[in-house]
Steps between C-alpha positions, in 0.01 A plus 500: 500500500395775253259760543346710207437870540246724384470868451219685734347812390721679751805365339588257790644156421250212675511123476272327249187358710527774746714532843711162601386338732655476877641186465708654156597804698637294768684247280642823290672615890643208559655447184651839544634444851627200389708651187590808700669245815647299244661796341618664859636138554715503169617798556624415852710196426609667210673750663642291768908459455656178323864481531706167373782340654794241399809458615861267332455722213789583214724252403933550395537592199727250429301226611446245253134535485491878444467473144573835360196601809243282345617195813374157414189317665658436821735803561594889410110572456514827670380705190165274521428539821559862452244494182225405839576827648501797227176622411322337801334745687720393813542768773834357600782276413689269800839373368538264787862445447774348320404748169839394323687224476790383585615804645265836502761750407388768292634393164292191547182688628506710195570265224250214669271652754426859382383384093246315661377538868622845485259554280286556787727657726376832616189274705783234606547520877803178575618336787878367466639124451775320589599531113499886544768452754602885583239602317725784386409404066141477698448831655702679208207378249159573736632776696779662282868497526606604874145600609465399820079410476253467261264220342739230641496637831806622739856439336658227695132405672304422215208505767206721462110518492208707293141480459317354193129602530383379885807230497778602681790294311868452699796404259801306740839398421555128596869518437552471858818425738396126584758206579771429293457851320661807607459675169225657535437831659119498586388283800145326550544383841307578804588882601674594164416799363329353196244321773527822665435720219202227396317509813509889526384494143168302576435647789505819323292366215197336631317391168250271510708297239886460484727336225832436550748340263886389529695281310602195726216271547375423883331175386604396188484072329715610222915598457683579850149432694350721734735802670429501924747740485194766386287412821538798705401717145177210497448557853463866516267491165247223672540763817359774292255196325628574131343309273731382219869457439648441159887374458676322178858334538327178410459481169128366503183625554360409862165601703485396844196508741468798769801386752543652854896555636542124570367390136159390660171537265315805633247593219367843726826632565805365371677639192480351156822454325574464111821415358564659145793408362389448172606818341688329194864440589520119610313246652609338806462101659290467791141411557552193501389486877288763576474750841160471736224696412683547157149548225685450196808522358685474120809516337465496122283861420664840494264760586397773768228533751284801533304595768180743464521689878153578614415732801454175704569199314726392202517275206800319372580329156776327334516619121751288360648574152335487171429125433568388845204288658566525907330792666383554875203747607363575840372758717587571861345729814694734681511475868240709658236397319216293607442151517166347335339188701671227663855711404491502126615873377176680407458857310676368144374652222233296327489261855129422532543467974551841637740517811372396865804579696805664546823312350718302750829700469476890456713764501438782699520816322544875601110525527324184434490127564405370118195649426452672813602844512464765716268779397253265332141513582236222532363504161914496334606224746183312366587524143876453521559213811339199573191515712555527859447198701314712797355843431479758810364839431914636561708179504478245219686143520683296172557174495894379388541231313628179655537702803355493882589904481297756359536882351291776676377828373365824787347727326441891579151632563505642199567143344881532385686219595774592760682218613523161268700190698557187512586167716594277254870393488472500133463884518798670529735833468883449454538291836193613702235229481269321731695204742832698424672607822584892601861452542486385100333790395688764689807305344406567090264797557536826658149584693373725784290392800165667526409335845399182648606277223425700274771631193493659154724528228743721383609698183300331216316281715390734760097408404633138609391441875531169700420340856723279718386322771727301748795532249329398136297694226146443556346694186667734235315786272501799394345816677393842400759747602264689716473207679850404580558864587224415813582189627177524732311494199660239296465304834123541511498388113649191565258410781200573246638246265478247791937463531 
């Protein structure tokens, strides 16, 4: 649409035919609302972190296939893969073990691994292999010669965590003491201090998204299978409801559905794994008969997968190399969000059905329960959470997903919301959850009574309060602190919520 000017005799500038008429004016504001939420839009996913991932990298260089570092089709094509990763924009790197082949000393890192995925080294944050043995050559080339920490985590550990935008990201070291192997010097059993160290980590961390990444494969349909020996690391992650895991070892590319501990489909809460063990070295056998709930799987494209990380969701894609046809592409929720109707996960970018309830399995952070946070008023919790189910001038009720339990929200007089909880055994905290008995919880979590079944939190969960009744949780939440301070008060606030 054009519209011709013309001069007044007081110099102003004035449509042709005289002023537009209401129905221009009002087109004109939308089309600028539009362009100016589109923009605000860009910009937002634009800034949000990408980081890429492979693992089964850098192969000897005297294997046959290495070819003066060029590698043929099926082997040594670590400086291709590489080529995916320089210039890219990514945030982060995740070597997810096995970076050098046959053995990782540090001759063979630096005449293999370093010309081409050390390229992109200063943003590479590794996890060990079984290929990296020691890891002395390792630790030498990430952290430097004798330093005991750095990029690559503790010396001797390899174990570590950092934060990449809203993601909190945990790097392990699989290379565990398991049957038949007393090599190793790191332990992944139940009460190790790796599981130890992992639990205190998330608990410490409470993001509303967690990746973690190690190099042995829980569920794997390729080379050596899937590794039980990781379960108590898988437990403690599904614990803290982490949302994605990513391992190599197999030499294949594998994405498997959202799996709870006992390899059970749980689309709201379980975690999503990807195996990524096409980093150019080798390919492995396998696949020929595939895990449950494994999506899909290949053997004959090198490539990485990158992940964009956004405040509350993710996308993933396969890039394979230049020429290569197979790629995978998805998006996932993190837990805590809501659920749209009948379950499906609502609130994704371009999804036409807003949410209607809260999502099945939640987290329970230091001050909110998903989009429920303390301090919010009416008008924020309105714009930001699902509507409430029932609407009382100082108590409002949600709805959970595939749920008989429900979240509940007492507000202030002022309108603030000052206690947010829940009775859904979805909803959860470390070990305190609805249905769970007292004894359990005292066991894992250190809390203080506040009177007649009533308890709070402690250190960085001291806004976390929760009722037992004849031995089991009946609700968990999160409370202002002014109320926990006067347990009189916090009592009357859960009466006015109807608990």
């Amino acid at each position: 649409m054009v519209l011709k000017n013309r001069v007044g005799q007081d110099g102003s500038h004035r449509p042709v035919g005289g002023a537009s008429p209401p129905w221009c004016r009002r087109l004109l504001i939308v089309l600028v609302v539009a362009v100016a939420s589109t923009c605000i839009w860009t910009a937002q996913a634009a800034a949000d972190p990408v980081i890429a991932a492979a693992g089964d990298i850098a192969c000897d260089p005297a294997d046959p296939g290495y070819n003066g570092g060029a590698g043929t089709s099926d082997r040594c094509r670590q400086r291709a893969t590489s080529d995916l990763l320089v210039g890219a924009g990514l945030t982060n790197v995740l070597p997810l073990g096995d970076i050098q082949y046959d053995s990782a000393s540090l001759s063979n890192i630096m005449a293999v691994y370093d010309p081409t995925w050390g390229r992109v080294k200063s943003i590479s944050r590794p996890i060990l292999g079984n290929h990296e043995s020691s890891g002395t050559g390792y630790f030498d080339y990430f952290n430097g010669p004798g330093v005991t920490d750095g990029p690559a985590g503790p010396r001797g550990k390899g174990y570590y965590s950092f934060d990449v935008g809203s993601w909190h990201l945990v790097a392990l070291n699989s290379n565990c003491t398991r049957p038949a192997d007393t090599t190793d010097v790191v332990d992944c059993g139940v009460g190790s201090e790796q599981e130890r160290w992992l639990r205190a980590d998330l608990a410490a961390h409470p993001a509303s998204c967690t990746l973690a990444y190690w190099h042995h494969a829980r569920w794997s349909s390729g080379h050596d299978g899937s590794n039980a020996f990781m379960q108590p690391l898988w437990e403690a992650l599904e614990d803290a409801q982490a949302e994605i895991l990513l391992s190599g070892h197999s030499h294949d590319y594998e994405r498997f559905s959202p799996l709870d501990r006992n390899g059970n489909l749980d689309p709201a809460g379980g975690i999503r794994q990807f195996v990524v063990g096409t980093g150019g070295a080798f390919f492995t056998g396998g696949l020929d008969t595939r895990e449950a709930h494994s999506e899909i799987a290949q053997n004959t494209t090198f490539g990485v997968l990158k992940l964009t990380l956004h405040p509350t969701s993710y996308d993933w894609q396969f890039e394979p190399l230049a020429g290569g046809t197979f790629t995978d592409s998805g998006s996932g929720l993190c837990h805590g969000l809501v659920s749209g109707p009948g379950g499906s996960p609502g609130g994704v970018p371009g999804g036409a059905v807003g949410p209607r309830c809260l999502a099945r399995r939640i987290r329970v952070g230091s001050r909110e329960i998903g989009r429920l946070r303390l301090g919010l008023g009416k008008p924020a919790l309105l714009q930001q959470a699902p509507p409430p189910r029932a609407q009382r001038r100082r108590a409002w009720r949600y709805c959970v997903s595939g749920s008989r339990g429900r979240a509940l929200v007492g507000f202030s007089r002022g309108g603030p919301a000052r206690l947010v909880v829940s009775t859904a055994r979805g909803h959860r905290r470390g070990r305190i959850r609805p249905g769970v008995t007292l004894r359990l919880v005292r066991r894992a979590h250190r809390v203080r009574r506040l009177g007649r079944g009533l308890y709070a939190g402690t250190g960085r969960a001291r806004r976390v309060v929760f009722q037992a009744r004849r031995g089991r949780v009946r609700f968990v939440g999160v409370a202002d602190r002014r109320l926990i301070a006067r347990p009189l008060l916090l009592r009357s606030y859960v009466r006015l919520v109807g608990l």
